[in-house]
C-alpha positions in Angstrom: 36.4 181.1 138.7 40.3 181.4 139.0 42.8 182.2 135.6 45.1 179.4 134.6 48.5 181.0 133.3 49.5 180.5 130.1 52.3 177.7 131.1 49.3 175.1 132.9 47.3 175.7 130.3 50.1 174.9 127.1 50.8 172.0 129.2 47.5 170.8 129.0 46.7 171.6 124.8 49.4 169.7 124.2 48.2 166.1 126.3 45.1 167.1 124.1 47.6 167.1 121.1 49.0 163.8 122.3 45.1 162.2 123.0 44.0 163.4 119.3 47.4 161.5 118.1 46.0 158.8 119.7 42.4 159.0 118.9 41.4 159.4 122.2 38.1 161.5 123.3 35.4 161.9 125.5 31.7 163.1 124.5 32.7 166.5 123.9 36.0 165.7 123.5 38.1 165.4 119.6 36.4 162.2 117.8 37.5 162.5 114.9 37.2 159.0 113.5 33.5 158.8 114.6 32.4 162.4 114.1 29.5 163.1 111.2 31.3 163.8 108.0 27.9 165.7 106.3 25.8 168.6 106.9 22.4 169.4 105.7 21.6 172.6 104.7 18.1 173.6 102.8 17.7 169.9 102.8 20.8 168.8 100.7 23.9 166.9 102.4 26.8 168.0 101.7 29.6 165.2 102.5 32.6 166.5 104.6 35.0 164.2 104.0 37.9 163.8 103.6 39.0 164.9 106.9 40.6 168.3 106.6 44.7 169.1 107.4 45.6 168.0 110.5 46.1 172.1 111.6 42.5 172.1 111.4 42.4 169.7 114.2 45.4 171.7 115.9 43.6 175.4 116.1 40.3 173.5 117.2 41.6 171.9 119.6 43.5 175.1 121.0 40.6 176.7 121.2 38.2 174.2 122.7 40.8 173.6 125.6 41.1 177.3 126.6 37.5 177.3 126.6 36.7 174.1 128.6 39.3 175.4 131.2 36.8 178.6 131.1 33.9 176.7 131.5 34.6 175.1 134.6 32.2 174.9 137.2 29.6 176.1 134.5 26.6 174.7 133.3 27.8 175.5 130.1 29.4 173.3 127.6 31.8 173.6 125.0 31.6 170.6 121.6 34.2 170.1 119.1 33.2 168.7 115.6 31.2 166.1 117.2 27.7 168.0 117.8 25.3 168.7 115.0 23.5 172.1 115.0 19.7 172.2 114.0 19.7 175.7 113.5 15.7 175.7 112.6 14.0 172.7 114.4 10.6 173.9 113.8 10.8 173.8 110.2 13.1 170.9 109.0 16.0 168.7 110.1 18.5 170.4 108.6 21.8 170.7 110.6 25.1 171.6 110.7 28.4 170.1 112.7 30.5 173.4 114.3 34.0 173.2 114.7 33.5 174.6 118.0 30.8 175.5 119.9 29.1 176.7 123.4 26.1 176.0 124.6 24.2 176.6 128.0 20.6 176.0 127.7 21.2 171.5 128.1 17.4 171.2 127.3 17.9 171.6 123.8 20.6 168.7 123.7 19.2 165.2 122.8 21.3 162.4 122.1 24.5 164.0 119.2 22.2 166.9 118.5 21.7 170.2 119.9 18.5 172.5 118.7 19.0 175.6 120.8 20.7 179.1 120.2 24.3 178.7 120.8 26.3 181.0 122.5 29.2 181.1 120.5 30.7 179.0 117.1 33.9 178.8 115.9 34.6 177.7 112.3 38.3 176.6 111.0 38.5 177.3 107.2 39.4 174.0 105.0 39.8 174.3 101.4 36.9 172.5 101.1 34.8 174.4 103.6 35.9 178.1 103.4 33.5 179.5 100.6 30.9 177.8 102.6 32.2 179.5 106.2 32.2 182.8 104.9 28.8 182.7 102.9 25.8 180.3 103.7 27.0 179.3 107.6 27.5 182.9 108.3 24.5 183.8 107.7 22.8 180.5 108.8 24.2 181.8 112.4 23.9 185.3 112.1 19.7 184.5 111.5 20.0 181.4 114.2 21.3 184.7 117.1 24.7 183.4 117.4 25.8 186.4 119.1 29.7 185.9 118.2 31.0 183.6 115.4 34.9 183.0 114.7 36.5 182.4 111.1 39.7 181.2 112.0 42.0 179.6 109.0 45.3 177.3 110.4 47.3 180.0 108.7 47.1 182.4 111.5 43.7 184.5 110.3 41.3 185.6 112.3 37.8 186.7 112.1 35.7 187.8 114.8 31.6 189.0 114.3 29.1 189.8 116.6 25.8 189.7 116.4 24.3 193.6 116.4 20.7 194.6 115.8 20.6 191.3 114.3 23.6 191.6 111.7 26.9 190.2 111.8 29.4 193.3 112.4 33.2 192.4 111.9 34.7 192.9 115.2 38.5 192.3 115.0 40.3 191.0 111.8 43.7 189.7 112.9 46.5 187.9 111.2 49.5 186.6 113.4 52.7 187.7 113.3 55.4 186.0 116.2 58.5 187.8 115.5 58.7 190.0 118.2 61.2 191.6 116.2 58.4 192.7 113.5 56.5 196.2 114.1 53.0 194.1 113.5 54.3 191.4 116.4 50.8 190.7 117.9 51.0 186.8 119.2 50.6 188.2 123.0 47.5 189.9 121.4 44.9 189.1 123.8 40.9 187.7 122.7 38.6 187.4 125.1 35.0 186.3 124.5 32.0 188.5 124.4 30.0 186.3 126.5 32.6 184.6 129.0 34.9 187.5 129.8 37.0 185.6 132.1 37.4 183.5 128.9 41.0 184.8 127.4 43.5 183.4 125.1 46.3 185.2 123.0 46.9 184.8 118.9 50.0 182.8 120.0 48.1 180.4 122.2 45.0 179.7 119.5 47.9 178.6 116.4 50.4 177.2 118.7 51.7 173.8 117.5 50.7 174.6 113.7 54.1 175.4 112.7 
């Protein structure tokens, strides 16, 4: 698989800017009017609406078109808040709905659900969803094998664990800074995905349009 620069793929983040405007998706695409507004953990449903800030939808969609540009040509597929998760099939039916997520075993996808081990989730903090990211999910995907798991919050925060000796270790902790004129200026900061490493995007490129 070939790198895209930087200026093919901005172009292309922001038509998926211009199709969320619109409400425009395909199967793995934004959906956000139609997407499942609960999750069920331990057998309770928690309801997930209202919809969060619209930055939520921004960083998401960043990061779901840098990895879908990665995933090309793979078997592998990336959702955005539009797949549930049943993180333990063979007990109950509880699930959960990632902001982002890869998968690559298709076997385990049926219908909107997806009962595998993912390879990688992404989670974009909401006010209504952060204590939840950082406590019960975490550990729901550290004990799942999610071998890396991004906190990411719209105000340029960063998170990333993987999964070691089956514990969640904290990788990299970044917050943005753009100035370039700041001793901390880290937006051409590259990440690059444990699991895909021709899968790269900077700090800059996962908050763009947030502003």
């Amino acid at each position: 698989m070939t790198d895209r620069n930087s200026g093919d793929i901005r172009k292309e983040i922001a038509q998926k800017h211009e199709n969320m405007q619109k409400g425009i998706g395909d199967i793995m695409g934004l959906a956000e009017a139609e997407r499942r507004k609960d999750e069920k953990i331990n057998g309770v449903i928690y309801d997930m609406s209202p919809a969060p800030d619209f930055r939520h939808g921004i960083v998401n969609s960043n990061i779901h078109t840098m990895i879908k540009y990665g995933l090309k040509n793979s078997m592998c597929l990336v959702s955005i808040e539009n797949l549930d998760f049943k993180y333990h099939p063979e007990e109950n039916d509880d699930y959960l709905c990632p902001d982002v997520m890869i998968i690559c075993d298709r076997k385990h996808l049926k219908g909107g659900t997806y009962s595998g081990v993912p390879k990688f989730i992404a989670e974009t903090l909401s006010p209504s969803t952060a204590k939840k990211d950082k406590t019960e999910k975490k550990d729901i995907y550290e004990k799942a094998g999610i071998e890396e798991y991004w906190i990411v919050s719209p105000q340029g925060f960063l998170e990333i664990y993987y999964l070691e000796d089956g514990k969640y270790v904290l990788e990299q902790s970044y917050m943005l800074q753009r100035d370039k004129e700041e001793a901390h200026y880290n937006a051409e900061t590259e990440i690059i995905l444990r699991a895909f490493p021709n899968i790269k995007m900077t700090l800059g490129e996962i908050f763009e349009g947030v502003d």
